[in-house]
C-alpha positions in Angstrom: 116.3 -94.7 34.2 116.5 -92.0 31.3 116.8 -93.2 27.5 120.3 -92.0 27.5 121.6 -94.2 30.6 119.7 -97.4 28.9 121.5 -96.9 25.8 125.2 -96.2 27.6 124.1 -99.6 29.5 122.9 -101.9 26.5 126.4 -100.6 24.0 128.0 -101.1 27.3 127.1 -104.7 28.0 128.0 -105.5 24.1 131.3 -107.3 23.8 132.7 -106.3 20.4 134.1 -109.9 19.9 130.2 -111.1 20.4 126.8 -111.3 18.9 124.7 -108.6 20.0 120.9 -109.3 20.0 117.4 -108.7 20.7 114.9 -111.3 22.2 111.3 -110.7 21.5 108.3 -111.9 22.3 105.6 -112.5 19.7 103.2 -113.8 21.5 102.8 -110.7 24.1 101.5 -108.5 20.6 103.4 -105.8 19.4 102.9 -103.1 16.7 103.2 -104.2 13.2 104.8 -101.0 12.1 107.1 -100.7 15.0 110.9 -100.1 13.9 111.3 -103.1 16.2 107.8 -105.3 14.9 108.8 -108.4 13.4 108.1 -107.2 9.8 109.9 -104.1 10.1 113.0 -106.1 11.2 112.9 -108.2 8.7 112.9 -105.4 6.1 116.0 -103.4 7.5 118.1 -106.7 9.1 117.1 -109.7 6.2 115.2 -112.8 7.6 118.5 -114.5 8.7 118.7 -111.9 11.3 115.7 -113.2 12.8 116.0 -116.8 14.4 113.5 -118.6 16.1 114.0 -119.6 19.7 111.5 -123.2 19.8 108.9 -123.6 22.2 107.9 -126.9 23.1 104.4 -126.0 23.7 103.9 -124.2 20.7 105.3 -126.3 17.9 102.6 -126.1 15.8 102.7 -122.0 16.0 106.0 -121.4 14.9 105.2 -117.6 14.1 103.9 -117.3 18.1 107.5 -118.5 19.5 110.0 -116.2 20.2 112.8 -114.4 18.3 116.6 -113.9 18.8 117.4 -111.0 16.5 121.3 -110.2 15.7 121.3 -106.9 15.8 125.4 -107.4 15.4 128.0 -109.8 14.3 131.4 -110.5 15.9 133.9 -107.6 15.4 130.5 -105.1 14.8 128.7 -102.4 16.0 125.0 -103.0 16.6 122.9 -100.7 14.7 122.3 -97.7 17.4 119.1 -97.1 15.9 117.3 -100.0 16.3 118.8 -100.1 19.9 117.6 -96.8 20.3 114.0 -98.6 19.3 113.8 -101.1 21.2 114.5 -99.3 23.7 111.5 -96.6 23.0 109.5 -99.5 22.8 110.0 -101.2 25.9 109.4 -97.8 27.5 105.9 -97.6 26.1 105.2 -101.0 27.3 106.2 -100.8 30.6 102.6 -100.2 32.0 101.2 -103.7 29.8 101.4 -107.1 31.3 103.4 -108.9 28.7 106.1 -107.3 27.1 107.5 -108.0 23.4 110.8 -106.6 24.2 112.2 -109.3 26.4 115.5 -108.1 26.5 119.6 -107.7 25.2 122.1 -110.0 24.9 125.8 -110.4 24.2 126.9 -113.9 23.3 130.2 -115.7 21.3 127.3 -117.9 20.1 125.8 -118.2 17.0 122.3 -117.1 16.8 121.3 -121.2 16.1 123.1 -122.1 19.1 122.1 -119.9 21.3 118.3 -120.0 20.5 118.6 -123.8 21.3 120.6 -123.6 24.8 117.2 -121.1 25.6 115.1 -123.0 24.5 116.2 -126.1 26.2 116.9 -124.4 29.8 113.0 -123.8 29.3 111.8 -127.3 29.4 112.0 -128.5 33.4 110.9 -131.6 34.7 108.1 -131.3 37.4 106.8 -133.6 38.9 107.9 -136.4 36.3 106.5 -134.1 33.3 108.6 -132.1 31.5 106.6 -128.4 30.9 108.1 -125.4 29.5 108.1 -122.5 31.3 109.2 -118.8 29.5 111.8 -117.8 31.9 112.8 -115.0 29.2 109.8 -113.1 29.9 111.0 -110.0 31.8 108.8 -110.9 35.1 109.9 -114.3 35.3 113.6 -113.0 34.9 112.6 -110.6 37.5 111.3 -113.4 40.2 114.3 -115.8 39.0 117.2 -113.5 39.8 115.4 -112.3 43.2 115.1 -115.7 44.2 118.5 -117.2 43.4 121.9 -115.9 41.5 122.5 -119.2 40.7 119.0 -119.9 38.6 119.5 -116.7 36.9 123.2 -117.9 35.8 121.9 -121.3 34.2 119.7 -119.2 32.3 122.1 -116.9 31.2 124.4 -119.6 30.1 126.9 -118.8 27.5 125.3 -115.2 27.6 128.4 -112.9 28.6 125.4 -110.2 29.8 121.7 -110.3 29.7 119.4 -107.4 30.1 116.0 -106.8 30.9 113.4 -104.2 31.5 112.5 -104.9 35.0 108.5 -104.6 36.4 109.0 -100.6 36.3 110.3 -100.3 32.9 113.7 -99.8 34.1 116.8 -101.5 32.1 118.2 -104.1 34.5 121.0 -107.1 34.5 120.0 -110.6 35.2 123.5 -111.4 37.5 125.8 -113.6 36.8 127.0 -116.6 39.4 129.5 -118.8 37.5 128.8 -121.6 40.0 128.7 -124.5 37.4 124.8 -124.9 38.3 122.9 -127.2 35.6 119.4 -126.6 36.3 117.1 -124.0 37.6 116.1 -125.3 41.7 112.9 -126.6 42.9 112.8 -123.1 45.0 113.0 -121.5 41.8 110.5 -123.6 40.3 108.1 -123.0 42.7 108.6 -119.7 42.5 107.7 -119.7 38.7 104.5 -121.1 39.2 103.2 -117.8 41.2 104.4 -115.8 38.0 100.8 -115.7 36.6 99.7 -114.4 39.8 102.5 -111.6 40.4 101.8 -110.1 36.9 98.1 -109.6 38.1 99.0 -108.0 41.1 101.9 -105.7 39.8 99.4 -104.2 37.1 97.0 -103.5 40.6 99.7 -101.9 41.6 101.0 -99.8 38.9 96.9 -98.8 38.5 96.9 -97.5 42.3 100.0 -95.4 41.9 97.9 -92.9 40.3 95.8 -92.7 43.2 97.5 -90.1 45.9 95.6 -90.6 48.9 96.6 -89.5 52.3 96.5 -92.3 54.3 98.5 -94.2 51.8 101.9 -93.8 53.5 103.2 -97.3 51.4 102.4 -95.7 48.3 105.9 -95.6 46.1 107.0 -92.6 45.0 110.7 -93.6 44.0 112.0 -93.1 40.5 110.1 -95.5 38.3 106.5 -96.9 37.9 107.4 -99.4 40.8 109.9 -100.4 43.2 113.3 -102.1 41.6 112.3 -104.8 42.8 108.7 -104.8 42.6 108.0 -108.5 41.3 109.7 -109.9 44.0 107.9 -107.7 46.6 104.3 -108.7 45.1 105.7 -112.3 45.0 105.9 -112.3 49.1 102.9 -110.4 49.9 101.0 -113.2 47.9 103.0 -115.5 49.9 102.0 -113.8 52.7 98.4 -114.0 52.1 98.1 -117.3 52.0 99.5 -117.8 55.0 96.8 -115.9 56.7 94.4 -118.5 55.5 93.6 -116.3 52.1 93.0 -119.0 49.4 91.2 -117.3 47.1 92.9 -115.5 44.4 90.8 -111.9 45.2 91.3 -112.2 48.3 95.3 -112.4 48.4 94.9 -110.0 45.4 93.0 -107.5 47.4 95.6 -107.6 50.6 98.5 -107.7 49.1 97.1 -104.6 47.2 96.3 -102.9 50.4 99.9 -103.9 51.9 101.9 -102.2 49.5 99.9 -99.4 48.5 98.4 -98.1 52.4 100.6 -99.8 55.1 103.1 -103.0 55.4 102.1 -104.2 58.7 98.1 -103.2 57.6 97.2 -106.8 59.3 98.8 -105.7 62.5 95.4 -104.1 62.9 92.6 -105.6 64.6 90.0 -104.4 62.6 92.0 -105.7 59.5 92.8 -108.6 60.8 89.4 -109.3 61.9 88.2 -108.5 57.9 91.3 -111.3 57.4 89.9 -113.7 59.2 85.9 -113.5 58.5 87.5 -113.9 54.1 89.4 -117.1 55.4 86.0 -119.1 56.5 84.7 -117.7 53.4 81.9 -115.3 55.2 82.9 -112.1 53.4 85.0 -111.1 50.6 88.2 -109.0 51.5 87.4 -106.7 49.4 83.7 -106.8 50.2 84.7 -105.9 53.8 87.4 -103.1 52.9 84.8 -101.3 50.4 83.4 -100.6 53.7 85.9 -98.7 55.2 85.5 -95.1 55.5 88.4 -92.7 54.0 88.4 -91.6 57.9 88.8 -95.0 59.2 91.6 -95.6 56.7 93.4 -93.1 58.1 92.2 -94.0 61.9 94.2 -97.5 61.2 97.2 -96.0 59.5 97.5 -93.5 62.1 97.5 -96.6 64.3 100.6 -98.3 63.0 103.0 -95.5 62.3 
C-alpha cells in the first residue's frame, strides 16, 4: 500500500462527528525527535492530547503504558500532517518487532473513556488469574481478527473503525462483527499466547525474503514485505510443527521457516521428514540436519513436490 492510499484510508475511516486518534506504544521505543515521539506531540497537540491508556502490569511505569492521542475533536479535521507522520513512521518500522504506531481510531468517546474500555478488554481471566495481555499491539490485532470477527469486535468496542499496520507494513481494518460478544474466547486466548512466538518467526521471515534462491518456489513475492495475512500464516505453521512432535522452540522455528520460504508441503518429503523425526527424539537439531543439505539437494526435494 502507497502513502497516498494509507492516508485516503485513515481520513476515510474518520467520522467527523468523532474523536480521531493515535494509539502508541511507548514501550516498543520510538525516536525522541519523531513528529510523532511522545515529546514532539506534546509540544504541537498540548499534554491533554495525550492520555494514558493503564496497564495493569505496569502500574508503577506509568511513562511505559500506552497512549491515546486526539489527533481531533468532534466536528474537526485531524491535523493531516501529523497523520501524514504517523504514517511515515509506521512505514519505517515495519521491518522491527514491536511497533510504536499501534494504530487509528475513530470513536464518539472521550479520550478518558475510551482509554479505560481498552484497557479493561486487556485484563482476561485465565485459568482463575486475571493477566493482561496487549491486544493493541499490531500482531496481536493481526492473530485476533484472523482467528475470530467476533474477538476482534469486543476489542474494537465503541470504536466506529480501528486501523492497523498489519505484519507487512500495510494499513489494515480490524472488522467489525456487532454480535453483542462480551469477551475475547478461550480460542482466542490461546491463540494469544503463541503471539511471542509468531513475532520471532515473522522477523525469520521478513530476513529470508531478501534471500532469492532458486529452489525457493514458497518465497513471497506479492506486494508488501509479507503476505496480508502473514501472522496468521506463521501462527499455523508453528501449530503445525508441533504436531509433528517439534517441541522445541528452534526446531518449530527452523520448519516453519523452511515451510514458507522453500515449499508448503516440504514434510511431504522423506528425507525431510526423516530430519523431522530424528529432532522429535531429540537426536539432531532441525537445523543441525538441514545445514546439511546441499543447494542441489534442495532443489532435488522441491523438484520432488511440484
Amino acid at each position: 500500500m502507497s502513502t497516498t492510499s494509507a492516508h485516503e484510508m485513515l481520513i476515510g475511516a474518520h467520522d467527523r462527528a468523532e474523536y480521531f486518534y493515535m494509539l502508541v506504544d511507548p514501550l516498543a521505543g520510538y525516536d525522541e525527535y519523531a513528529r510523532v515521539g511522545v515529546p514532539r506531540l506534546r509540544e504541537s497537540l498540548g499534554e491533554e492530547a495525550l492520555t494514558v491508556v493503564e496497564r495493569a502490569d505496569l502500574a508503577h511505569e506509568p511513562d511505559s503504558c500506552p497512549r491515546l492521542v486526539a489527533l481531533s475533536a468532534p466536528g474537526m479535521s485531524p491535523n493531516v500532517e501529523l497523520v501524514d507522520a504517523s504514517i511515515r513512521y509506521s512505514e519505517r518500522e515495519a521491518r522491527y518487532d514491536r511497533r510504536y504506531v499501534c494504530g487509528w481510531l475513530s470513536s464518539v468517546e472521550h479520550p478518558y473513556s475510551l482509554a479505560a474500555y481498552i484497557a479493561q478488554r486487556c485484563v482476561v481471566e485465565i485459568n482463575g488469574a486475571n493477566r493482561f495481555i496487549p491486544f493493541f499491539e499490531p500482531v496481536r490485532l493481526e492473530l485476533l481478527s484472523a482467528i475470530s470477527t467476533d474477538d476482534a469486535d469486543v476489542l474494537r468496542g465503541p470504536s466506529s473503525d480501528w486501523l492497523y499496520p498489519n505484519a507487512s507494513g500495510v494499513v489494515t481494518r480490524l472488522p467489525q462483527a456487532k454480535t453483542g460478544a462480551q469477551r475475547i474466547s478461550e480460542t482466542g486466548l490461546s491463540v494469544q499466547a503463541g503471539a511471542p512466538w509468531v513475532v520471532r518467526l515473522l522477523a525469520a521471515w521478513r530476513t529470508t525474503q531478501t534471500d532469492d534462491l532458486s529452489y525457493a518456489p514458497a518465497r513471497w513475492r506479492g506486494p508488501g514485505l509479507l503476505p496480508p495475512d502473514a501472522a496468521a500464516r506463521a501462527y499455523r505453521q508453528l501449530l503445525d510443527a508441533s504436531s509433528l512432535g517439534l517441541t522445541g522452540f528452534e526446531d518449530q522455528l527452523v520448519f516453519a521457516l523452511h515451510r514458507l520460504f522453500i515449499h508448503p508441503r516440504l514434510d511431504a518429503h522423506p528425507q525431510v521428514r526423516s530430519a523431522i523425526a530424528r529432532a522429535a527424539a531429540g537426536e539432531a537439531s532441525l537445523a543441525n540436519q538441514f545445514e546439511t543439505f546441499s543447494d542441489a539437494t534442495w532443489s532435488q526435494i522441491v523438484a520432488s513436490l511440484l
